[in-house]
C-alpha positions as a printed NumPy array, in Angstrom:
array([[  16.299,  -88.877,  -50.364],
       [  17.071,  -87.639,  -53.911],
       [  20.023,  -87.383,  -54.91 ],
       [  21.618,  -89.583,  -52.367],
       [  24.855,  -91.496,  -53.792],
       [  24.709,  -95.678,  -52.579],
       [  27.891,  -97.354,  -53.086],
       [  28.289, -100.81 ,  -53.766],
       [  29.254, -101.385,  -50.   ],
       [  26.638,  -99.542,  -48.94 ],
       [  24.274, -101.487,  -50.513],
       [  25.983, -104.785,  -49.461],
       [  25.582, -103.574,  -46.021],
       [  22.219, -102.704,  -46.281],
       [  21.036, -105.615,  -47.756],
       [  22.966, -107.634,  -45.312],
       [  21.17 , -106.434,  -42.497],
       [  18.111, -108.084,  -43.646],
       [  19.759, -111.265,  -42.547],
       [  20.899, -111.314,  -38.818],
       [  22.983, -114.466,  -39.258],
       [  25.437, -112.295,  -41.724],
       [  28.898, -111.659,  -40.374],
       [  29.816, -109.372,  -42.572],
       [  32.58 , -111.406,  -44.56 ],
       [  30.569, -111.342,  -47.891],
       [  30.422, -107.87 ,  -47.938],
       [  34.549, -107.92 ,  -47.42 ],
       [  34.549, -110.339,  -50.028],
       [  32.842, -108.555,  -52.512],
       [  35.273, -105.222,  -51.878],
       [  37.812, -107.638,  -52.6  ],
       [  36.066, -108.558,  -56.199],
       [  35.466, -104.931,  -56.928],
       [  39.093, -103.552,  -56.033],
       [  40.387, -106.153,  -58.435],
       [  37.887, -105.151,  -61.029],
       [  39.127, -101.528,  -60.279],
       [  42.799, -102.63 ,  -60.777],
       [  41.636, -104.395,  -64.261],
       [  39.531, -101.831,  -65.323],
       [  42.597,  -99.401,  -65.4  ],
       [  44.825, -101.421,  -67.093],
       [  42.171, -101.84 ,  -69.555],
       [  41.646,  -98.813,  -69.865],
       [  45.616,  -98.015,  -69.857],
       [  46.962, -101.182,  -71.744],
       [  48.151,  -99.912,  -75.246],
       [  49.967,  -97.229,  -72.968],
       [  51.512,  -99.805,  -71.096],
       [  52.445, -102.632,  -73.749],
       [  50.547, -105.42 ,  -71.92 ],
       [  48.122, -105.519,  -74.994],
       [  48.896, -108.631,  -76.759],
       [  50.309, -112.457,  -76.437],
       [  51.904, -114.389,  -74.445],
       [  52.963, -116.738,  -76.523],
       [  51.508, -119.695,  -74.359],
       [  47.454, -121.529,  -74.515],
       [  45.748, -122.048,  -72.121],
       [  43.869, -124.978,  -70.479],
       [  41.171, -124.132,  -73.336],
       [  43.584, -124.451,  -76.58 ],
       [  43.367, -120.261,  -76.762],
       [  46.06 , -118.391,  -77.316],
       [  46.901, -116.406,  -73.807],
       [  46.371, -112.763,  -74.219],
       [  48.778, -110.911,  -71.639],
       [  45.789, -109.103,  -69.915],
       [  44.524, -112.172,  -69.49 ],
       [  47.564, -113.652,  -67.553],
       [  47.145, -109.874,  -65.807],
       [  43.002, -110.242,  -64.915],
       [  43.847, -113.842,  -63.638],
       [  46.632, -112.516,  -61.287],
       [  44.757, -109.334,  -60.013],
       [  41.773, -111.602,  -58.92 ],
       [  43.879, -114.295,  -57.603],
       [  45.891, -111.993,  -55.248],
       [  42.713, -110.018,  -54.475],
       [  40.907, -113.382,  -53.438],
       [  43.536, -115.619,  -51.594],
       [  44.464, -113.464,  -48.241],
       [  41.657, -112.262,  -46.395],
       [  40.053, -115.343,  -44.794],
       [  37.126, -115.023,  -46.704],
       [  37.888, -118.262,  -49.616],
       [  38.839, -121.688,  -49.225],
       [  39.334, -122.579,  -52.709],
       [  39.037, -120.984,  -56.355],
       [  39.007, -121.993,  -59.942],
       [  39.476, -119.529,  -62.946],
       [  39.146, -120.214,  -66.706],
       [  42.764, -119.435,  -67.218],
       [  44.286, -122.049,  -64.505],
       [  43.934, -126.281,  -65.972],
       [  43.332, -127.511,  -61.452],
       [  41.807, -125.525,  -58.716],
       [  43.512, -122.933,  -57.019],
       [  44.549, -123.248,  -53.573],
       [  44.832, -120.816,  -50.547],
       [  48.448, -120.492,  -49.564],
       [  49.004, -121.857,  -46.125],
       [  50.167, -118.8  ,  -44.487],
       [  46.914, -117.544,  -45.358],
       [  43.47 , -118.159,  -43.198],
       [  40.425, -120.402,  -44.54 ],
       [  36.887, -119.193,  -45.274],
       [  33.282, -120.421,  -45.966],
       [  33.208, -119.474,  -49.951],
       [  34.551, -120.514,  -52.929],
       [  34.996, -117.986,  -56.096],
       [  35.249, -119.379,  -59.61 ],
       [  35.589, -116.932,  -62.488],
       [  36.698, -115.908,  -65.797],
       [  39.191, -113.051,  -65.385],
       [  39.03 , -111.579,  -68.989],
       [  35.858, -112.61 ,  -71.302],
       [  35.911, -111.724,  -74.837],
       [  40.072, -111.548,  -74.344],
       [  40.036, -112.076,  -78.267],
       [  38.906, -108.769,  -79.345],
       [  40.903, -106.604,  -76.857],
       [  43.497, -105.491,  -79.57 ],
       [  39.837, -104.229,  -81.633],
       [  39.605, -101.959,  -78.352],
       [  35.708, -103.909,  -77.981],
       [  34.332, -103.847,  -74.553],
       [  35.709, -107.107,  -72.174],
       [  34.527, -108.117,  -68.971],
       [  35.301, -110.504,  -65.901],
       [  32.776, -112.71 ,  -64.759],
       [  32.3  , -114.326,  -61.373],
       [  30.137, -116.298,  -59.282],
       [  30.314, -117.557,  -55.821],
       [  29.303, -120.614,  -53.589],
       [  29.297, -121.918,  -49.885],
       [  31.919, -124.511,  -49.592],
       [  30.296, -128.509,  -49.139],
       [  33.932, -129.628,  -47.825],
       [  34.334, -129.485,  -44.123],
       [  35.497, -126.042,  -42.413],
       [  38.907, -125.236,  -41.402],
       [  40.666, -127.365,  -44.144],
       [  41.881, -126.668,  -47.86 ],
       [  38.895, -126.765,  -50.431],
       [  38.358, -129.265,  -53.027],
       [  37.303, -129.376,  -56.538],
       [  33.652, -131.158,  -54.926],
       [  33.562, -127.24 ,  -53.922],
       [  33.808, -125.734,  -57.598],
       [  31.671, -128.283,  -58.84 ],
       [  28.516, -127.271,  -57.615],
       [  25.212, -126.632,  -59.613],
       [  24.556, -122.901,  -60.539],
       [  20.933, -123.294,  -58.655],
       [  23.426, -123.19 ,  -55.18 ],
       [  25.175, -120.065,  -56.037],
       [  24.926, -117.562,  -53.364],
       [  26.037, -114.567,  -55.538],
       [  26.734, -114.398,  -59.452],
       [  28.165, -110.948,  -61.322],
       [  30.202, -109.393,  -63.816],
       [  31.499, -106.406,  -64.577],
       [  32.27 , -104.728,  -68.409],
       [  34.544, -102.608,  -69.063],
       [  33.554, -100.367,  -71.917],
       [  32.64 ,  -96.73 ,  -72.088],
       [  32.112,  -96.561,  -68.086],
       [  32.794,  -99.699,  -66.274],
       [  30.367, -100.989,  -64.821],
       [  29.39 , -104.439,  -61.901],
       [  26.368, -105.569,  -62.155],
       [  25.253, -108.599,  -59.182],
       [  22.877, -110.434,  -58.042],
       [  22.664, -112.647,  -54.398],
       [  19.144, -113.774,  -55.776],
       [  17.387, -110.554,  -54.317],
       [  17.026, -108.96 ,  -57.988],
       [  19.731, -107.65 ,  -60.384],
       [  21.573, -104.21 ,  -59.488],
       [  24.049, -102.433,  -61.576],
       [  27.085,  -99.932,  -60.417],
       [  28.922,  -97.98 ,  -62.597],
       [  32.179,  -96.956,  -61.366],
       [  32.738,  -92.855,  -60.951],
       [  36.131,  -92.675,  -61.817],
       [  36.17 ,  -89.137,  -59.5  ],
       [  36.402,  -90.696,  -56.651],
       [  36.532,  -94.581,  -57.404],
       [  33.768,  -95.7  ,  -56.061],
       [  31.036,  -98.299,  -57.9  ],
       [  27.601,  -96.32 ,  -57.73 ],
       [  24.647,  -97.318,  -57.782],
       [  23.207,  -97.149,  -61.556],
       [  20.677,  -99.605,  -62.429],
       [  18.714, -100.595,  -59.113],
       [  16.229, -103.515,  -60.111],
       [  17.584, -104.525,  -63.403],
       [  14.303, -106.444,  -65.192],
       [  14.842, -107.778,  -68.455],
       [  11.95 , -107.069,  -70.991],
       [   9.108, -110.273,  -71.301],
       [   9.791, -110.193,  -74.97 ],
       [  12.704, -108.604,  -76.962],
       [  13.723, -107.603,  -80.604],
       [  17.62 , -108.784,  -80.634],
       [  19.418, -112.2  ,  -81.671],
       [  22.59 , -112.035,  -81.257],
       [  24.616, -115.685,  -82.14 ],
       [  27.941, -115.878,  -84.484],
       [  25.784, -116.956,  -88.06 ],
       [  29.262, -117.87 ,  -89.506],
       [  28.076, -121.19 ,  -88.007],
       [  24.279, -121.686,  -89.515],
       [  25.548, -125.027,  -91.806],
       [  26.687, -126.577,  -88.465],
       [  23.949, -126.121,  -86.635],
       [  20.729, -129.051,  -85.892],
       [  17.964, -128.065,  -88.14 ],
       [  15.765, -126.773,  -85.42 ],
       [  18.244, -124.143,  -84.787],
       [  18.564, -123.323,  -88.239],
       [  14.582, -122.812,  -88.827],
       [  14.508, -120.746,  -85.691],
       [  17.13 , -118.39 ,  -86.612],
       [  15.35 , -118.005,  -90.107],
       [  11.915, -118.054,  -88.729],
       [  12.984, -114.622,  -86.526],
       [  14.556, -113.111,  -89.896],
       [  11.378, -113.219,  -91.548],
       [   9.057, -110.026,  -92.261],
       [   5.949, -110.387,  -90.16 ],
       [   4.273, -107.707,  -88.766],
       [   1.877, -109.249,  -86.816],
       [   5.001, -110.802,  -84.355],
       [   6.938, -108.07 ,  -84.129],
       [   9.834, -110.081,  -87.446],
       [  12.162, -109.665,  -88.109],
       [  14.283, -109.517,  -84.824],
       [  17.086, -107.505,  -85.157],
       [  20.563, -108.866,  -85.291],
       [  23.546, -107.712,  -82.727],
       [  26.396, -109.769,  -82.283],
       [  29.231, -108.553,  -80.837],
       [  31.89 , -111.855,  -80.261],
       [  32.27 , -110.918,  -76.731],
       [  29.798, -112.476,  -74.141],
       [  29.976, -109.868,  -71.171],
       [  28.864, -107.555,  -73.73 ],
       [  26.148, -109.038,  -75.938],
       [  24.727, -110.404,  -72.434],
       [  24.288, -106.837,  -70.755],
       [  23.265, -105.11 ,  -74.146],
       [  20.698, -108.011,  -74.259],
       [  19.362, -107.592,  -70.   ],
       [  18.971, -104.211,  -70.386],
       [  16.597, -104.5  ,  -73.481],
       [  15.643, -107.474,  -73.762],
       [  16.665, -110.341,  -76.849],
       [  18.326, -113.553,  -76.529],
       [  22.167, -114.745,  -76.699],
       [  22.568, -117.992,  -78.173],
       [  25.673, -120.647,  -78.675],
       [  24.133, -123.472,  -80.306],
       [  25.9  , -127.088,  -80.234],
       [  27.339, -127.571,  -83.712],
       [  28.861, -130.433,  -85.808],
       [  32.12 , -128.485,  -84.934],
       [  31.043, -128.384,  -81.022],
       [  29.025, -130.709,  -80.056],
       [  28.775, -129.255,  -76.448],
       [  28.819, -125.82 ,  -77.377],
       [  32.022, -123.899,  -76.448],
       [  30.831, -121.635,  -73.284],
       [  32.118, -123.009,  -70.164],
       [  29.196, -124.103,  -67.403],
       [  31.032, -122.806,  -63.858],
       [  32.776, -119.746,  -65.235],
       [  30.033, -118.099,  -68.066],
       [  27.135, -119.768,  -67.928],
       [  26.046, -120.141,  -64.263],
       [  26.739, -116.965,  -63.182],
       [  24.933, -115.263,  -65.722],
       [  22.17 , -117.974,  -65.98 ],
       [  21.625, -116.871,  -62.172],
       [  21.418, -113.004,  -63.186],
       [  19.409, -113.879,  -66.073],
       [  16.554, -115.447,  -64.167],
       [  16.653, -112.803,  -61.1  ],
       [  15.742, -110.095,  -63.592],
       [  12.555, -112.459,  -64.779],
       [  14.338, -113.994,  -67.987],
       [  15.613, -117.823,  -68.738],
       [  18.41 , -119.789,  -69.258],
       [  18.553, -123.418,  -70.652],
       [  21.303, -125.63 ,  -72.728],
       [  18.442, -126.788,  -74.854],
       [  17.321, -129.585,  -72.556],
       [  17.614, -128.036,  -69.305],
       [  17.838, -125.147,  -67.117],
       [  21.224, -124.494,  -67.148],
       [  21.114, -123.898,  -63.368],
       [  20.302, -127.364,  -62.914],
       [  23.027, -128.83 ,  -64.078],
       [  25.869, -130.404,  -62.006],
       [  29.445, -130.185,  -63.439],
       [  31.865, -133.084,  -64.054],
       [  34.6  , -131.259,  -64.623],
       [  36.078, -127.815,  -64.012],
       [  36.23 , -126.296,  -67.692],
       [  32.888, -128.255,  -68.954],
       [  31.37 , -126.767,  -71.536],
       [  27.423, -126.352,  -72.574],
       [  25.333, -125.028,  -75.553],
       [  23.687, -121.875,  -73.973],
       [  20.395, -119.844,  -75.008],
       [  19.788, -117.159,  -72.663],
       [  17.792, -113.92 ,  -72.532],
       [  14.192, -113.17 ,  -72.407],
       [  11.561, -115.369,  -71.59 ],
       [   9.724, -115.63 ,  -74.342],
       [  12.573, -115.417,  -76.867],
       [  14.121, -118.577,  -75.006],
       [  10.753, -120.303,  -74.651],
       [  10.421, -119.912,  -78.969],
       [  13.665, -121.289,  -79.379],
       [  13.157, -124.047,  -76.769],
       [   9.571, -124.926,  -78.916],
       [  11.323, -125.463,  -82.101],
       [  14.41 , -127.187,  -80.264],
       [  10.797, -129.556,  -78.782],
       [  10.358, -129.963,  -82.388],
       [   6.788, -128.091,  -81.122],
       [   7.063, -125.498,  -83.46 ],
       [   8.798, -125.265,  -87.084],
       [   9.112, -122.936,  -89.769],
       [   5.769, -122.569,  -92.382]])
């Protein structure tokens, strides 16, 4: 029916009832994500108004310099996530241990890990932030406080991954490995719409996008593939054209929706890259490859990988398909610069 509006809920519930086992409490859960991304996305939106841009004064479990939004994001999801029944354990980016569910509160089957504010460092810029989430079935037994075993899961058992950016519009884009959809919210009536049904990332695209500050840090393979896509060949579509923004939510949906390739190399200055496994790189690793692109740490399929620890962190290259594949052939050492 044209015109017809689908809500987020809406199309939770719909594509619920394709499973007759479902219950109903992810689709409670997920209100619960997107009225705290509401509740962010105003104070956003709002937060020179309302003196809450800026720090803290304290770092966090990262060595970062807490930005008081941040403190805000973490608190709004948090209280948004702990009451309902629906959790039984959650870790954030912001908090050093896992966060328990309060005792007066009931237990449920899933566990929510998430960064509350990505790209916190450029909020006093006024450039687009976003929170990213992803979320598991518990391994612990039922009826009793998670554990970290919970959190530490590999991204390949994640049962829904999203994020949402908060920019011109703001907007949630999910996946529970049934394709990639998008919602923008309508601030008229506050309500995420459906925007971008069947998100599909191109094959092939014609954006890089990696801080180049770096480039002397970097292996050599990385170094020849970032200057092999800067050179002038018509024949393969060079140079690729460079967009780098500093803030991950954002390069990562300019990137899905036409296609390119994010990449945070290991350097000499991090060895292990500095994006963190559970809380950035699963959950969009997971959205990635549902709308047909890839997602590797150089070695391995970055959904493959089982954490050690809550705050690990991993080189990342993620995007299109082919773009990843190049960069994985020169990482191979199967292709190098003429």
């Amino acid at each position: 029916m044209s015109g017809q509006i689908i809500t987020l809920t809406r199309h939770i519930i719909e594509e619920q009832r394709k499973y007759p086992e479902a219950t109903g409490k992810f689709t409670d859960l997920m209100n619960d994500i997107a009225f705290a991304a509401k509740l962010i996305s105003y104070h956003v939106n709002k937060a020179g108004l309302m003196e809450i841009l800026g720090e803290t004064g304290n770092v966090n479990v990262q060595g970062e310099v807490v930005k008081k939004l941040d403190v805000f994001a973490n608190e709004t999801l948090v209280k948004a996530l702990d009451h309902n029944g629906h959790t039984c354990v959650m870790a954030s980016e912001e908090e050093e241990d896992i966060i328990s569910i309060p005792e007066e509160y009931p237990l449920g089957k899933y566990v929510v890990v998430f960064d509350p504010l990505d790209g916190s460092s450029n909020i006093d810029a006024n450039v687009s932030v976003g929170t990213i989430f992803s979320i598991y079935n518990r391994v612990s037994p039922d009826g009793r406080p998670g554990r970290l075993e919970d959190c530490l899961q590999a991204g390949k058992r994640q049962v829904c991954a999203g994020y949402v950016i908060y920019g011109s519009s703001t907007m949630l884009v999910y996946t529970t490995g049934n394709g990639v959809h998008g919602f923008t919210l309508d601030p008229s009536y506050g309500e995420f719409v459906l925007s971008h049904p069947n998100i599909r990332i191109p094959k092939k695209g014609k954006i890089y996008s990696v801080n180049e500050s770096y480039f002397e840090f970097w292996d050599e393979p990385i170094k020849q593939y970032v200057q092999y896509i800067k050179q002038v060949d018509g024949d393969t579509n060079r140079p690729m054209n460079s967009r780098y923004i500093g803030s991950l939510v954002s390069d990562f949906h300019r990137n899905l929706l036409y296609g390119g390739i994010f990449l945070y190399p290991p350097s000499i200055k991090a060895p292990s890259g500095k994006l963190r496994l559970l809380y950035e790189a699963n959950p969009l690793a997971f959205i990635v490859e549902q709308a047909g692109g890839k997602a590797i740490d150089g070695k391995r399929r970055i959904m493959d990988i089982v954490p050690e620890k809550l705050h690990q962190r991993v080189p990342l290259f993620i995007g299109s398909e082919d773009d990843v594949k190049m960069v994985e052939e020169f990482i191979e050492g199967k292709r190098k610069l003429n």
